[in-house]
C-alpha positions in Angstrom: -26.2 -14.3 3.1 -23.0 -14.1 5.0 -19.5 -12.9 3.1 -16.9 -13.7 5.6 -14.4 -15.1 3.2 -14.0 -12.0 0.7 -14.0 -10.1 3.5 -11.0 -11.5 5.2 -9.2 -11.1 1.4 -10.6 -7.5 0.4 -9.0 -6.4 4.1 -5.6 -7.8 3.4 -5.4 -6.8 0.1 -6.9 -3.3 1.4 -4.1 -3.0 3.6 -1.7 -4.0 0.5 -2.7 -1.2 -1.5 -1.8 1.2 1.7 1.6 -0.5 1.9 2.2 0.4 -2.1 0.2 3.8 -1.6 3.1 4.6 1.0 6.2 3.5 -1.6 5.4 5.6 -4.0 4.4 8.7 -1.7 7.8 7.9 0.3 9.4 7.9 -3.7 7.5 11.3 -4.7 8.7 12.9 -1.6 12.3 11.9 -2.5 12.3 12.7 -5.8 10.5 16.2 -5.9 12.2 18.6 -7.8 14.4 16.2 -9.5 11.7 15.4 -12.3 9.7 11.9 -11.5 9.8 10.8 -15.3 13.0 9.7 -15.1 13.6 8.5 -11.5 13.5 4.2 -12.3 12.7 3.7 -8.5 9.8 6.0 -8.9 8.3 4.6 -12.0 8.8 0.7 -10.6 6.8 2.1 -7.7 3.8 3.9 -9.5 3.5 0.6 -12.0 3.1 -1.5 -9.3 0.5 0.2 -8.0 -1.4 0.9 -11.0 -1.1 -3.1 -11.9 -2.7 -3.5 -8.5 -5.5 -1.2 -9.4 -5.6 -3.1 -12.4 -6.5 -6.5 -11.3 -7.9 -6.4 -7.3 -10.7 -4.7 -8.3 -12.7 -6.6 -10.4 -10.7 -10.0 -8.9 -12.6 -9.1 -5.6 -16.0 -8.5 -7.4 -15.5 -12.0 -8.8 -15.0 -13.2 -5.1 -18.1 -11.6 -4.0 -20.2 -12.9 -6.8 -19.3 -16.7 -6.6 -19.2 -16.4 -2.7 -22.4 -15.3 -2.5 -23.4 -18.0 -4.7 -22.4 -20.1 -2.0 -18.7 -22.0 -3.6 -17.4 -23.8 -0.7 -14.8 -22.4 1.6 -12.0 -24.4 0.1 -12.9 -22.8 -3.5 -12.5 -19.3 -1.7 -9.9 -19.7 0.1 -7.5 -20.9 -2.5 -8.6 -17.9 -4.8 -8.3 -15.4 -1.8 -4.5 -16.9 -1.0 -3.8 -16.7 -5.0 -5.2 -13.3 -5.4 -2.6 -12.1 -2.3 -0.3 -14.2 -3.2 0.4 -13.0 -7.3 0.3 -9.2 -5.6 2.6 -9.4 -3.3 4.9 -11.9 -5.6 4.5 -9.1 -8.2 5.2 -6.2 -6.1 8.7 -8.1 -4.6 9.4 -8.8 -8.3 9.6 -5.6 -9.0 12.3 -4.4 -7.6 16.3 -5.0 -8.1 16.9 -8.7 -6.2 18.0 -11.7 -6.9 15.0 -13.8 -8.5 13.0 -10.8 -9.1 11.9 -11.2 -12.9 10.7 -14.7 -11.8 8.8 -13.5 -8.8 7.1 -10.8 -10.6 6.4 -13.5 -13.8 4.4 -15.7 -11.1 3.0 -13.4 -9.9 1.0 -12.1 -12.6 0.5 -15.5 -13.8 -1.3 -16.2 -10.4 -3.6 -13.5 -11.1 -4.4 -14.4 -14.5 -5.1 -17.9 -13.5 -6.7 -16.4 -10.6 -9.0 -14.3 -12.8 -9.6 -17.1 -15.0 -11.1 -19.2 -13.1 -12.8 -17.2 -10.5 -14.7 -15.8 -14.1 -15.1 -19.4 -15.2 -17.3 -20.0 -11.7 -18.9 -17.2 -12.0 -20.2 -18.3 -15.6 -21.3 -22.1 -13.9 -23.1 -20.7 -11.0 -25.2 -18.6 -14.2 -25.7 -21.4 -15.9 -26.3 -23.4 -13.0 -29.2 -21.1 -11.4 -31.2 -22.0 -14.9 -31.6 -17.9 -15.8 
């Protein structure tokens, strides 16, 4: 059993979370001494990590499971790209541009639909194995 697809996603995404890691090390550093509670930049920063944390996890768990069940590539694919997609659409929506409450509303829509149905194959391929 081969997991190439998941593998390609859990990378990106890996390298994601290093990008958002960075932000709000680059925000602490900047706002040390000043009190982080109420720095806005800072807060935006650590929430969209900790929504990232939130959802990849268990999203890329999902992945694994129904890839390993063997769901075709196309299947994959479009989850991995979603799954990218609705973190990177929420992590530009959070921050003060033009179109950024509609980005970041996608976004986690993506992952909830995402998460949705990545669960709902996860539950055919049970019932479809006969256990």
């Amino acid at each position: 059993m081969f997991i190439h697809i998941t593998l390609l996603y859990a990378g990106m995404l890996g390298l994601l979370l290093v990008v958002l890691s960075f932000n709000v090390m680059h925000h602490w550093v900047r706002v040390t001494g000043k009190g982080q509670q109420s720095d806005r930049e800072m807060r935006r920063a650590e929430k969209v990590l900790a929504s990232f944390g939130e959802y990849v996890p268990l999203s890329l768990i999902l992945l694994l499971l129904i890839e390993s069940k063997g769901a075709p590539s196309a299947v994959m694919h479009s989850l991995g790209l979603a799954l990218v997609a609705s973190r990177l659409l929420h992590a530009f929506g959070s921050n003060e541009v033009r179109g950024a409450g509609l980005m970041r509303f996608v976004g986690a829509q993506l992952a909830f639909l995402m998460t949705m149905i990545a669960s709902l194959a996860c539950v055919y391929y049970y019932v479809l194995s006969g256990v």
